[in-house]
N, C-alpha and C positions, 0 to 999 in steps of 0.2 A: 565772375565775381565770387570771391571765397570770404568764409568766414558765417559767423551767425547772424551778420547785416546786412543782409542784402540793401542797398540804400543806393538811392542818387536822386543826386540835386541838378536841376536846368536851372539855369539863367537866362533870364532876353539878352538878347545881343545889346552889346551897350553902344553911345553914342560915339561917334568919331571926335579920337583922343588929340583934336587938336589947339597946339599949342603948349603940351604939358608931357610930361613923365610918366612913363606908365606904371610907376610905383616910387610911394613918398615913404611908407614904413619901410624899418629893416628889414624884418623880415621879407617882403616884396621883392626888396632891393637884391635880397640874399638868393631869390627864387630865379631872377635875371641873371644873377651871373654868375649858376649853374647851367645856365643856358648858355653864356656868352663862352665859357670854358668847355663845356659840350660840343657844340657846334666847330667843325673845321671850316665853314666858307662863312668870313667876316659879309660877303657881298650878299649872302641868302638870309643873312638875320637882317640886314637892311633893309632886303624887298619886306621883306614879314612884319619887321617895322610901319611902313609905309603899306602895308595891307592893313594892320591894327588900328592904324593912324583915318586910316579912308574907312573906316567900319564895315571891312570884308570881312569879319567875323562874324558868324549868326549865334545862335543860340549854342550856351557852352554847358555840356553833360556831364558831372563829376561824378564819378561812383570809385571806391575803393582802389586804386591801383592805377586809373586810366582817367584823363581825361579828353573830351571828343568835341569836335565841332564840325562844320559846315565851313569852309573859305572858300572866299570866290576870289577869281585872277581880274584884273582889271577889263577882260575881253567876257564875264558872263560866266567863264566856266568854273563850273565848282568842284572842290575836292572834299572827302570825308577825310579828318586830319586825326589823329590819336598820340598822344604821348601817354608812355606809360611812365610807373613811378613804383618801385618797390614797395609791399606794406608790411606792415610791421606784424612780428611773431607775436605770439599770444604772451612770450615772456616777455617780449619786448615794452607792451604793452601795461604788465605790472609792472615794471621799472618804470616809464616813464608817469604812471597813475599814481606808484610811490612817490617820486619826486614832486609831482605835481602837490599832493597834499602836505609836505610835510611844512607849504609857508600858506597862510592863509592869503597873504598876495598874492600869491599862485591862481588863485581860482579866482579871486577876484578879476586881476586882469583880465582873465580867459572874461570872463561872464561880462566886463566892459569891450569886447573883442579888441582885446590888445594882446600881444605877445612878447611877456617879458623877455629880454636877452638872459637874464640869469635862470630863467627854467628851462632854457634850449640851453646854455653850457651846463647846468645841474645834471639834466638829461645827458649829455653827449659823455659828462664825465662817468656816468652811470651805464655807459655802454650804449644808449639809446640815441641814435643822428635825426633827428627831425627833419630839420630841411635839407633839399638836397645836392648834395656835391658833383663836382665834375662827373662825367660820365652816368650821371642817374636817371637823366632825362631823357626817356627812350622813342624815339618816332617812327613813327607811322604814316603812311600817307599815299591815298589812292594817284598821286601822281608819280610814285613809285619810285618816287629819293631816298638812297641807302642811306642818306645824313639827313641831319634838320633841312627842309625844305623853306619855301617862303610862308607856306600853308603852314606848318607845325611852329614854328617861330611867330608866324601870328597869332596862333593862339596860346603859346605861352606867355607872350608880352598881353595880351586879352586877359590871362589866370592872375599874372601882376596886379592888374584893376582889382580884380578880386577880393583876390587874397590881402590887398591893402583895408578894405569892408570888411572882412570875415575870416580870421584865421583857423576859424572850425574847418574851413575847404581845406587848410593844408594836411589836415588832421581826417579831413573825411577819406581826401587819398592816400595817406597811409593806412585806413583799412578800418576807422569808424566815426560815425555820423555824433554830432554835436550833443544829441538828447542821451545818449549813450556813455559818453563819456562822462558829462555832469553828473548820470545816476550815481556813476563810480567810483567818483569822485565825494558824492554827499556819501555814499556807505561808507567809503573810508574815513572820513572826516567825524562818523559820529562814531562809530567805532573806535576811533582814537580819543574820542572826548568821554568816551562811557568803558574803558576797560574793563574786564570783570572783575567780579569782590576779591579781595585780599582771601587768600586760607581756604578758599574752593578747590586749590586742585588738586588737593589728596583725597577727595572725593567722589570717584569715576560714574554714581548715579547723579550728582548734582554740578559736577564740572561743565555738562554741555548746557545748563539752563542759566539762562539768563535773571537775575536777580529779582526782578518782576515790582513792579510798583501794586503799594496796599490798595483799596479797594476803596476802604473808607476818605485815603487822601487824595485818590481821583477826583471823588464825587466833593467832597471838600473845596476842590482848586476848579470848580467850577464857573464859582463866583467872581473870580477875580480873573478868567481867561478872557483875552482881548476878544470884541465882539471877528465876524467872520467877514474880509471886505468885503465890500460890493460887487456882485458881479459886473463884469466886462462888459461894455457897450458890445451895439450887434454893430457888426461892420455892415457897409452900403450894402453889399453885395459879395457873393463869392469870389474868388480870386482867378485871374486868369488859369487858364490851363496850359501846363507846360508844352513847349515843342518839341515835338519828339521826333519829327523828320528830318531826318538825317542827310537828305540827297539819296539815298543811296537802300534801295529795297531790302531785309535783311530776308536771306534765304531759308522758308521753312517755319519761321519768327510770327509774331503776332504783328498786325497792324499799325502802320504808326497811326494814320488819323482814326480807326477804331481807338484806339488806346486813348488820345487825345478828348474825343469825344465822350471813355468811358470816365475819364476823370475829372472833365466839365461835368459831368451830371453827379457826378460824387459830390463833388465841391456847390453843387446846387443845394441837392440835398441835406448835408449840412449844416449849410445857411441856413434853410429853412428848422432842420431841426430843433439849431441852437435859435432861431425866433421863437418858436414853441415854446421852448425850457425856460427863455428868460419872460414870457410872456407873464402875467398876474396870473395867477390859479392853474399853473399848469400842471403843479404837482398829483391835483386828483384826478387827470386825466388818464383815460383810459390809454395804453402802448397803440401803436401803428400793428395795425397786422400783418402779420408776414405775406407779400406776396408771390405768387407763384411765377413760374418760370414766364409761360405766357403773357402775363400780367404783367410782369416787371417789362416786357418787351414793349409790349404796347404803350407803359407808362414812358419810355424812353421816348416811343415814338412819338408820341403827344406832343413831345417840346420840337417837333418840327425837323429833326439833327440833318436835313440835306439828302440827295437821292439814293447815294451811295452805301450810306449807311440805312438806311430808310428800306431798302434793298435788303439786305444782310439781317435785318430782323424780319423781314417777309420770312425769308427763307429759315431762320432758325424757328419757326414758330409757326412752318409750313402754311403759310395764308400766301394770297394773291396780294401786290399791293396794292387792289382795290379794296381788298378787306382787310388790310392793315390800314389803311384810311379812314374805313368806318371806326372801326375801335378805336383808335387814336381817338377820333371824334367824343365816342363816347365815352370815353376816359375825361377828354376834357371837361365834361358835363358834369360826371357824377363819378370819377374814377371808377373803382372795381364795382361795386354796385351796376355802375351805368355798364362797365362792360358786361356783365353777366346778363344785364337786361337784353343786350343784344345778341348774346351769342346762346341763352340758355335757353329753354323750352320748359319756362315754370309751370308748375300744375297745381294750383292754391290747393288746399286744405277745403273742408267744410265751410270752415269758421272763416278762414279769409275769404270763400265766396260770398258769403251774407255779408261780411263788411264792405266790400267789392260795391256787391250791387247795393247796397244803404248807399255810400258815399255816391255812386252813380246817379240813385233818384234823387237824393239833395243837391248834386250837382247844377246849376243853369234854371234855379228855380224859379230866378227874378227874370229869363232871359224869355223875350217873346217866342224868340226862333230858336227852340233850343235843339242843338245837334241831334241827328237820329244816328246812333250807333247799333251796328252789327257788329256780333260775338264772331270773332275772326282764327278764334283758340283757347284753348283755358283761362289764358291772362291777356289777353289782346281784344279789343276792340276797333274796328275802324268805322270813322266816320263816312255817312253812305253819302254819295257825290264827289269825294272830294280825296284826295290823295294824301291824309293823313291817318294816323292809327295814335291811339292810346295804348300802354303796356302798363299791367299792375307789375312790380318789380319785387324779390324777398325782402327787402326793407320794408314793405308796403308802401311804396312811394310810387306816383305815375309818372309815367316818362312819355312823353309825346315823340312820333315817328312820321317819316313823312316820306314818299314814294318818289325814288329816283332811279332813273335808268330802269326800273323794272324790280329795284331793292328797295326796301324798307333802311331808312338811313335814319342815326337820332336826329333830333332836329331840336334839343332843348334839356334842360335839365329836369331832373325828377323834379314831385312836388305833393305833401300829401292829399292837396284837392286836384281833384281830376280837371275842373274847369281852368285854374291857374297852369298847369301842366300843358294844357292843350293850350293857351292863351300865352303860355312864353314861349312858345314856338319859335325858334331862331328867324327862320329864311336863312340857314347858311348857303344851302344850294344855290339862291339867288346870288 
């Protein structure tokens, strides 16, 4: 992938196109029968047809120049399919971003995802071919057909669907992504509505600056500036995570369900961030703190992700995964706090000993049979009889522990009364 975008967009695999066309706009229409004049075997755009038609197509990967999918042959077996697609020069690229600004229908369409025919001949006459002509559609395909195959014809008639939804794809394989070009698009646009002042440019200290608005008439036009919308509902939930397996292991590469799974917990994450933000009074909230490498491993593992990868944080973060289980665990309880309870070997203060043992003896005051606890370490207590433990934590919060296999395992979330601590006690073991 070239250029300063590295970018790609998946698609789910769409449903089986039957009954219908695999493109209603022209532009679609346009993208087919670069394919049809491509292609020398009229009989392998047929099978590809009838692959698109039975939804042999999986999930379709557009990035700059290429697009890729998965097709399977009516027997099971599947092929890695690629067409390529020239992308546009960097000049090419002000040409067509000139042409696009100079109609404000222009951008409008784009931003209603339609494509005008007069800004693709504006363009063409401008030296700029947007969509693609005979010969441009280049294939690829692990079942090792020098010509369009049934596989590659599938998924080109699959980019039709598409590209009928979203003209930004025909624009992202030419060589850039949707948010990108709209930037481009508004600088040019205000740029053109705000030229510089008249009788500046024999001025070589004052010719690079900008005319600048007064001070007094900002704070002036304050009163009258439209209030700021409302923020965005929170969506249900995060968005699926893309497919990124291809059939086909790349050599040397990162992981595809590593990958899969790191952008599921991205996309968690943010969910939950943007809950926060839009939450009441979140502004005087204190930031998340950054966590550490181990940390962030464990917090992964907490969401359970499967063996595999469950596996592969053991191992980055050299623990057994029976001790990536624990932490997981005590992540769930009490995140980084709760983990440090377990993995650190706190040694209070002075001052946190006397609070320790005050909260100790007020503890179970009302209770007949109150716990006998034995000092087990600086911050650790366990109760005698019984296969449980108390831990003071640097929060000063207690976290109750409880003996398994021969380990001390959390068994509950912190608490700042010791007796609630030891009384929320899970039984996960159980």
């Amino acid at each position: 992938m070239t250029g300063p975008e590295a970018l790609t967009r998946t698609f789910d695999a769409l449903p089986p196109a039957r009954g219908r066309g695999f493109a209603q706009t022209w532009w679609g229409q346009a993208w087919l029968k670069a394919l049809q004049d491509t292609a020398l075997d009229g009989a392998q755009l047929k099978k590809g047809r009838r692959h698109a038609r039975e939804g042999a197509v999986g999930a379709v990967s557009v990035r700059p120049g290429r697009i890729t999918a998965v097709v399977r042959d009516r027997d099971g077996t599947a092929y890695r399919s690629d067409v390529l697609l020239q992308e546009l020069g960097e000049q090419d690229w002000e040409r067509f971003l000139d042409v696009a600004t100079d109609s404000a229908g222009h951008i409008a369409a784009l931003l209603d995802r339609d494509m005008p025919p007069h800004l693709v001949e504006d363009a063409a006459a401008a030296g700029v071919e947007l969509l693609p002509g005979i010969g441009d559609l280049e294939p690829k395909c692990t079942c090792d057909a020098w010509d369009h195959c049934p596989h590659t014809a599938a998924l080109c008639y699959e980019v039709g669907r598409l590209l009928d939804q979203d003209p930004f794809v025909l624009l992202l394989m030419r060589g850039r992504g949707e948010r990108r070009v709209l930037d481009e698009l508004q600088l040019r646009s205000v740029a053109r509505a705000n030229p510089p002042a008249a009788g500046r440019a024999d001025d070589e200290d004052n010719a690079a600056d900008p005319a600048g608005v007064r001070a007094d008439e900002t704070f002036a036009a304050d009163g009258i500036l439209p209030p700021l919308p409302a923020p965005p509902a929170l969506p249900d939930g995060p968005g699926p995570a893309p497919a990124l397996d291809t059939g086909t292991a790349p050599e040397g590469g990162p992981d595809a369900a590593a990958l899969e799974f790191l952008a599921a917990d991205a996309a968690a994450r943010a969910h939950r961030m943007l809950a926060q933000a839009l939450a009441p009074g979140h502004a005087g909230q204190p930031p998340e703190p950054v966590l550490t490498r181990g940390e962030d491993a464990v917090r992964m593992a907490a969401s359970v992700p499967g063996p595999v990868i469950a596996a592969r944080l053991a191992a980055g973060t050299e623990r057994t995964r029976g001790d990536l289980d624990l932490a997981a665990r005590a992540w769930r309880y009490g995140g980084a706090a709760g983990l440090a309870v377990l993995e650190e070997d706190f040694a209070p203060d002075e001052e946190q000993q006397t609070r320790a043992a005050t909260a100790l003896a007020a503890a179970w005051a009302a209770e007949p049979d109150r716990p006998r606890l034995r000092p087990s370490g600086p911050a650790r207590w366990t109760v005698v009889g019984t296969g449980e433990q108390l831990r003071l934590g640097r929060d000063g919060n207690w976290w109750p522990f409880r003996k398994e296999r021969g380990a001390w395992a959390p068994a509950g979330p912190g608490s700042p009364d010791p007796e609630q601590a030891l009384a929320g006690a899970s039984g996960e073991a159980d």
